[in-house]
C-alpha positions in Angstrom: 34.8 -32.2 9.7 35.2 -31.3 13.5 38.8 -29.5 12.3 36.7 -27.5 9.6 34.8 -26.6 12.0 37.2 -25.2 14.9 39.0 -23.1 11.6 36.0 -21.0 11.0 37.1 -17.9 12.5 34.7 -16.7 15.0 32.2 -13.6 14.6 33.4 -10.6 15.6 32.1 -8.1 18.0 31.5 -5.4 16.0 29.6 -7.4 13.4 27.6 -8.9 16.2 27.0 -4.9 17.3 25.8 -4.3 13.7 23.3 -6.9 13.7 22.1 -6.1 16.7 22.0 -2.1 15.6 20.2 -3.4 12.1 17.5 -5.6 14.1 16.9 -2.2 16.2 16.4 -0.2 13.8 14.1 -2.3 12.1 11.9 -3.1 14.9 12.0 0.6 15.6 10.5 1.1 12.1 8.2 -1.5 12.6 7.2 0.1 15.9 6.6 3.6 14.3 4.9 2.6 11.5 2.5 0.3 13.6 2.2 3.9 16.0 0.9 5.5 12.7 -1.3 3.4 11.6 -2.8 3.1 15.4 -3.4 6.6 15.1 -5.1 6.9 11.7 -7.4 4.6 13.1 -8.0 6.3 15.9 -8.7 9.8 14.4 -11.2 8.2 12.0 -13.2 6.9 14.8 -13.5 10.6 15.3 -15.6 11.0 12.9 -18.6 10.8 15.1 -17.8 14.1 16.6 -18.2 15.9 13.3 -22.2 16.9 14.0 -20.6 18.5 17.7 -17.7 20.1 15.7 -19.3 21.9 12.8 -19.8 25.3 12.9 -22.9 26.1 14.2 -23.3 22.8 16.4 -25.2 22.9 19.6 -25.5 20.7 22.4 -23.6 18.4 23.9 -21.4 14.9 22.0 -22.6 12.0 21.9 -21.2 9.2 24.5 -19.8 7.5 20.8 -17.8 10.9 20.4 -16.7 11.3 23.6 -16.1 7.1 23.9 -13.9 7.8 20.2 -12.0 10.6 21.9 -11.1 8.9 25.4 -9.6 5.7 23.1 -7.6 8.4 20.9 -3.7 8.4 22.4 -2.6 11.9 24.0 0.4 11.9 21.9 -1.4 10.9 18.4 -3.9 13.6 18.9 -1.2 16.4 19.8 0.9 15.3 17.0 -1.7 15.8 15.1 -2.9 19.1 15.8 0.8 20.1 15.5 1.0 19.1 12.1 -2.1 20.5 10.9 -1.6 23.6 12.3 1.9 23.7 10.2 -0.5 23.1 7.4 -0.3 26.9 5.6 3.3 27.0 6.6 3.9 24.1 4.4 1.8 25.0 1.3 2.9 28.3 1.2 -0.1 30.2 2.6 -1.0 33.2 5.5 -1.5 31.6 8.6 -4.9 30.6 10.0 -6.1 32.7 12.4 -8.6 31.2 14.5 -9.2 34.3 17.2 -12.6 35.6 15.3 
């Protein structure tokens, strides 16, 4: 059994580099989509900052709102104002033009 052994031909390098590129990959999709779902969950805690964001609101937020919005990541928020202003863009429609 030993001699069985010893004839197994030993694993390469580049399939050990393969492996090693799949299990990167995946825990880098793993990572992203965990990112994504951190963020959705941080933008609907938002949602207490829609009585301050209305048209028409006046005064000051909340501490909840303001609590909501110092938990929200720099980069989730960013992305997402990024995207949404690429909104129109997307579905085929004039731009927004917020300047009024």
């Amino acid at each position: 059994m030993a001699a069985a052994a010893a004839a197994k031909p030993p694993v390469s390098r580049s399939s050990m580099a393969g492996w090693l590129l799949l299990l990167v990959a995946v825990a880098a999709m793993q990572t992203t989509r965990s990112s994504a779902q951190s963020c959705m969950s941080e933008l609907s805690n938002l949602n207490v900052c829609a009585p301050f964001v209305l048209p028409g609101a006046s005064g000051s937020p909340s501490p909840d709102c303001c609590n909501a919005l110092q938990s929200v990541q720099h980069d989730c928020l960013c992305s997402t104002l990024r995207i949404a202003s690429r909104l129109p863009s997307v579905c085929n429609l004039p731009p927004f033009s917020c300047t009024r």
